[in-house]
C-alpha positions in Angstrom: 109.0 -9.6 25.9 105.4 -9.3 25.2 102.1 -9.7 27.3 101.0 -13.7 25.7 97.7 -13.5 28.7 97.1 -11.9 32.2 96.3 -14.6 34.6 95.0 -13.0 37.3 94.0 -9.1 38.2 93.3 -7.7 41.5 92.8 -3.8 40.9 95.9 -2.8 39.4 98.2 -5.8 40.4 98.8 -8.4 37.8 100.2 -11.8 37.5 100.9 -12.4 33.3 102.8 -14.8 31.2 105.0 -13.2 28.7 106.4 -14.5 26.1 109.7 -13.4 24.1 109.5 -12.0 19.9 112.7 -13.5 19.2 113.2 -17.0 20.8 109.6 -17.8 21.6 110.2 -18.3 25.2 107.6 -18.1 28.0 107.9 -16.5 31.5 105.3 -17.6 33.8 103.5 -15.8 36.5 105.4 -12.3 36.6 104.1 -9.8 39.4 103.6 -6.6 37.5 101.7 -3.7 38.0 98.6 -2.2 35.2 100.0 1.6 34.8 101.1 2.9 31.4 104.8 2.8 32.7 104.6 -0.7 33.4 103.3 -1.2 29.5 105.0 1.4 27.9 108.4 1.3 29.9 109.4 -1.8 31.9 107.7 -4.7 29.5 109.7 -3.8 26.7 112.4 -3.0 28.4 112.6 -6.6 29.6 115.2 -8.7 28.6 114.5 -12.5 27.9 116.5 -14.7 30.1 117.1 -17.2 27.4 118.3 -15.3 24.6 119.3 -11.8 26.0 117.2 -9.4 23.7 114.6 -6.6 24.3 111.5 -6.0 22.1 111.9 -4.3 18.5 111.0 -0.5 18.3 107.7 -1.5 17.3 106.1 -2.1 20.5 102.4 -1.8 21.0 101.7 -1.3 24.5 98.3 -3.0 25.8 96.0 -0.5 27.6 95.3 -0.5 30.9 91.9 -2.1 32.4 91.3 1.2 34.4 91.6 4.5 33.7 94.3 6.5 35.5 92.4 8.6 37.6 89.9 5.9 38.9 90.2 4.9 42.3 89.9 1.0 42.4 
């Protein structure tokens, strides 16, 4: 799965739509959370409910809005 837009942002929580690489499939307003784990480890770790697959190895994480030691 992939980030397609973020919705809404309140500090670091998020609510995105993400969409999968393979089938094209879009999940709608996922909670998540805008660390680097959350974009390096659980996103592409996902699996899409329609088809059943991860991303590819190629992954391109998205950065975070905030920096990790800012306070927000």
């Amino acid at each position: 799965m992939k980030i397609k837009e973020v919705t809404r942002q309140t500090r670091r929580d998020l609510t995105l739509n993400l969409v999968c690489e393979h089938c094209g499939h879009v999940m709608e307003d996922v909670s998540g959370y805008d660390d680097a784990n959350y974009h390096r480890n659980v996103i592409p770790n996902m699996k899409c409910p329609q088809c059943g697959k991860k991303s590819p190895s190629g992954y391109k994480p998205r950065q975070t809005k905030h920096a990790p030691w800012e306070v927000v």
